[in-house]
C-alpha positions in Angstrom: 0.0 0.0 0.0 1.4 3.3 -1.1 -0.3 6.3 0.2 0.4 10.3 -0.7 -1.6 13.5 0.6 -1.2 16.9 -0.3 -3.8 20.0 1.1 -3.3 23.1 -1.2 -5.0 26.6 -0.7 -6.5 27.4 -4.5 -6.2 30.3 -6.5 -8.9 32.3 -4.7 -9.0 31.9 -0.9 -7.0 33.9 1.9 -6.5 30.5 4.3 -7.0 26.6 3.9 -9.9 25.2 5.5 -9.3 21.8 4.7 -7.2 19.2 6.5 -5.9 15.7 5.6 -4.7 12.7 7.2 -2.7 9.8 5.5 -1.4 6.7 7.3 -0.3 3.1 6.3 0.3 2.2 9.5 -1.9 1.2 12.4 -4.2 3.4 13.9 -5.4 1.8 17.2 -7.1 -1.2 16.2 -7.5 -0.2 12.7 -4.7 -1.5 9.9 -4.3 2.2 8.7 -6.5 5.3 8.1 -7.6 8.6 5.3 -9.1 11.0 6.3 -10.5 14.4 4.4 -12.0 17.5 6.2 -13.2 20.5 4.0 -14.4 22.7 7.3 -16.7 25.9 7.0 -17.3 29.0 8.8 -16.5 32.2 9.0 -13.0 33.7 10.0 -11.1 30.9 11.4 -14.0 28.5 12.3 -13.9 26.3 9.4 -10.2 26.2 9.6 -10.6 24.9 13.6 -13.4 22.6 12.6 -11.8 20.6 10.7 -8.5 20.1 12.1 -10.5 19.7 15.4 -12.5 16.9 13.9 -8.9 15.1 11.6 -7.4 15.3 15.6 -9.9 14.2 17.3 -11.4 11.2 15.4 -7.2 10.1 14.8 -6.6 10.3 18.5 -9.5 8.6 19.7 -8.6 5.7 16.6 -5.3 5.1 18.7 -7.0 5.0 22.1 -9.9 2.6 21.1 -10.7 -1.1 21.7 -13.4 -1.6 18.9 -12.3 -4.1 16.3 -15.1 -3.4 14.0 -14.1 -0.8 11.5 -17.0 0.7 10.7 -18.2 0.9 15.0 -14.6 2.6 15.9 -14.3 5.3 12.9 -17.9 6.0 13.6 -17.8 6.2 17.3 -15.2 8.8 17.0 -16.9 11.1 14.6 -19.4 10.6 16.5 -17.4 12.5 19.4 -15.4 14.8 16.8 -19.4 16.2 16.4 -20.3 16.6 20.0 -17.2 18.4 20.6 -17.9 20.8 18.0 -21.0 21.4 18.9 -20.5 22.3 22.2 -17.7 24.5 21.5 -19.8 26.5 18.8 -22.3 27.0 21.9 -19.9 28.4 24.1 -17.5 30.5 21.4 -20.2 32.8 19.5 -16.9 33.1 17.2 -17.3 30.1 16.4 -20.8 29.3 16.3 -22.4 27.9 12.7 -18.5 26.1 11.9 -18.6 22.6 10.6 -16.7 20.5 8.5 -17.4 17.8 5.9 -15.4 14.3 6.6 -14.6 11.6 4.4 -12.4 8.6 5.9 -12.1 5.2 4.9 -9.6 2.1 5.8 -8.6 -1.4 4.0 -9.4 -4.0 6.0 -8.9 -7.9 5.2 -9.6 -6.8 1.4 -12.8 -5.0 2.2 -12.5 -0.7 1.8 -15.1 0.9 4.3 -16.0 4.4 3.9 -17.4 6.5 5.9 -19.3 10.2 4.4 -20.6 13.5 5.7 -21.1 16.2 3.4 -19.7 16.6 0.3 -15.9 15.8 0.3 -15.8 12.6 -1.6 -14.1 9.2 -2.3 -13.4 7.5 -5.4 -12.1 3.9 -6.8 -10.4 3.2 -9.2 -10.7 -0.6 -10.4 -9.1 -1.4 -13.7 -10.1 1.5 -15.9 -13.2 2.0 -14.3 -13.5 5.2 -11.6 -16.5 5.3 -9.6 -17.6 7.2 -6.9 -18.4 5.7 -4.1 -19.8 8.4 -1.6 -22.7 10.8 -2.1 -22.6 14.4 -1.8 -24.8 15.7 0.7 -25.5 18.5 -1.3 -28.2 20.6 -2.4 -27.4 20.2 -5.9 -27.2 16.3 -5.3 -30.7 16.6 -3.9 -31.7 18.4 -7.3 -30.1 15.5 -9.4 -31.9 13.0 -7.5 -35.1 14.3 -8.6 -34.4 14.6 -12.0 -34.3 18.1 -11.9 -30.8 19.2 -13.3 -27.9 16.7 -14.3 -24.6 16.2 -12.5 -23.2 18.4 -15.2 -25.3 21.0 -14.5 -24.6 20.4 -10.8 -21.1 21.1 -11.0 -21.7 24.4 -12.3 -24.7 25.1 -10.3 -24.1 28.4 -8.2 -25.8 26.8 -5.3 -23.1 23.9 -5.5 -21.5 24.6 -2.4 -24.7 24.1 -0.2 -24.6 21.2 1.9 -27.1 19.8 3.5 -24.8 17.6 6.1 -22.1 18.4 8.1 -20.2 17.2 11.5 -20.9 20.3 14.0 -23.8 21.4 12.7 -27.6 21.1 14.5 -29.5 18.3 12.6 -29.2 15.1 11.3 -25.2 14.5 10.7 -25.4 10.9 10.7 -22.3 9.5 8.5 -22.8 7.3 5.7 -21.4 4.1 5.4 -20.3 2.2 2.4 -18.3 -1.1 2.1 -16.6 -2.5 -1.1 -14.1 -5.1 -2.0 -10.5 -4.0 -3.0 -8.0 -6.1 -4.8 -4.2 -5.8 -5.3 -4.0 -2.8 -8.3 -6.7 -0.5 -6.9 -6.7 3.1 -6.2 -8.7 5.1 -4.1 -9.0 8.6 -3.8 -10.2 10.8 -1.2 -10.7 14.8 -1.7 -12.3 18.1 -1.0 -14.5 19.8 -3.3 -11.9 22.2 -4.5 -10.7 19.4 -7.2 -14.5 17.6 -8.6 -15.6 20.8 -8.6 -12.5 22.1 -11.0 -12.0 18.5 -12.7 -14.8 16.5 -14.2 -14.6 12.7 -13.2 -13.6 11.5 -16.7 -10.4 13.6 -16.5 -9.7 12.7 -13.2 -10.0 8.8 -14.2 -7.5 10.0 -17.4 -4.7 10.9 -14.3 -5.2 8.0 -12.8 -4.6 6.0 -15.3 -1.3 8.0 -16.3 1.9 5.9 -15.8 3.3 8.2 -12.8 3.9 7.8 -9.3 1.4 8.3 -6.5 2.9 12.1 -5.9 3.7 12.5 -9.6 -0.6 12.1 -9.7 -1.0 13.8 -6.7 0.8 17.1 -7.9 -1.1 16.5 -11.6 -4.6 16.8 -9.7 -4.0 19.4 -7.4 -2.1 21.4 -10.6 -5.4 20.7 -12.8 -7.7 21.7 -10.4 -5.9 25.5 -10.2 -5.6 25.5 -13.6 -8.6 25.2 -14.1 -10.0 28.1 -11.6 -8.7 26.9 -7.7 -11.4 28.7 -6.5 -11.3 26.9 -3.2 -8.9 24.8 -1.3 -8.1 21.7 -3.0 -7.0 18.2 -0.9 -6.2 14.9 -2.2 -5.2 11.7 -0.4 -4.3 8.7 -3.2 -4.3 5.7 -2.2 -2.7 2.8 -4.3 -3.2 -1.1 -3.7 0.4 -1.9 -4.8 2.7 -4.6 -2.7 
């Protein structure tokens, strides 16, 4: 396993707002562990959110006793959401930050993934790239009901409306998907600052480019600000290779 991450401030913005976390090695109980967190708010909240939520959930990781993958990385964002929440009450500077989070890890040849809000992971089997989270989004909403397509949700100036988030009042309940992994496989977690810069099809085109994992990373991140950077742009690549 071969594992590169790389957080990158845009074109546009005055800070970064997201934070990563990349490790190949145990985490507590857990074989290894990727996290994304693309944090919102005003001044320096979204910045706090989610690097309170990446250190949180990692430190509780190493401290727990659950076995079961999808129990312990949900027990801990779980905590990540309560803290924020109750600092947000007490710090009226603070108050209406949140953060998306996206974090998965490879267990016994089984990926499980665990989504709030809009930051996204992808695999890459073969030549095929598929997403496997869904945005919680307003725009998703609108493409669920048939009303525009994801094409026109990408450029959609309501596209960076979400309708989940850990920190925030309401239903913040993660998804959770689970998929098989073989040997060969990528997977790729990242902030909205690079699908909403790079379509899918051309992100699927770097992938499949005979480069290392950095060589990719740098290409996506490079893509993405060519193409506008109008936000922060992270990227954690993950490749299945002995």
């Amino acid at each position: 396993m071969i594992a590169v991450s790389k957080t990158d401030i845009g074109k546009r913005r005055q800070s970064n707002q997201d934070c990563v976390f990349a490790s190949t090695q145990p985490v507590g109980n857990l074989p290894d562990f990727f996290a994304v967190a693309d944090g919102m708010g005003g001044h320096n909240a979204g910045d706090y959110a989610s690097n309170y939520a990446i250190t949180l959930v990692t430190d509780l990781l190493r401290g727990s006793r659950e076995s079961d993958p999808e129990k312990a990385m949900r027990d801990a964002l779980s905590k990540a959401n309560e803290g924020l929440l109750n600092i947000s009450r007490r710090d009226e500077d603070k108050e209406g930050m949140g953060t998306t989070f996206v974090c998965a890890t490879v267990t016994d040849g089984t990926l499980t993934v665990l989504n709030v809000g809009d930051s996204r992971l992808y695999l890459m089997h073969g030549h095929e790239l598929t997403q496997v989270t869904e945005d919680h989004s307003y725009v998703q909403s609108l493409v669920e009901q048939g009303e525009i397509s994801k094409e026109e949700a990408r450029v959609h100036p309501r596209r960076n409306i979400i309708t989940k988030a850990v920190g925030v009042p309401g239903d913040n309940q993660p998804d959770v998907f689970t998929c098989p992994i073989e040997e060969g496989d990528q997977f790729l977690l990242c902030s909205d600052g690079l699908t909403s810069m790079v379509e899918d099809e051309r992100i699927r085109e770097i992938l499949e480019q005979d480069e290392d994992a950095g060589q990719i990373v740098d290409h996506l991140i490079n893509e993405a600000n060519q193409n506008g950077g109008t936000d922060n742009i992270s990227v954690i690549l993950v490749q299945m290779r002995g």
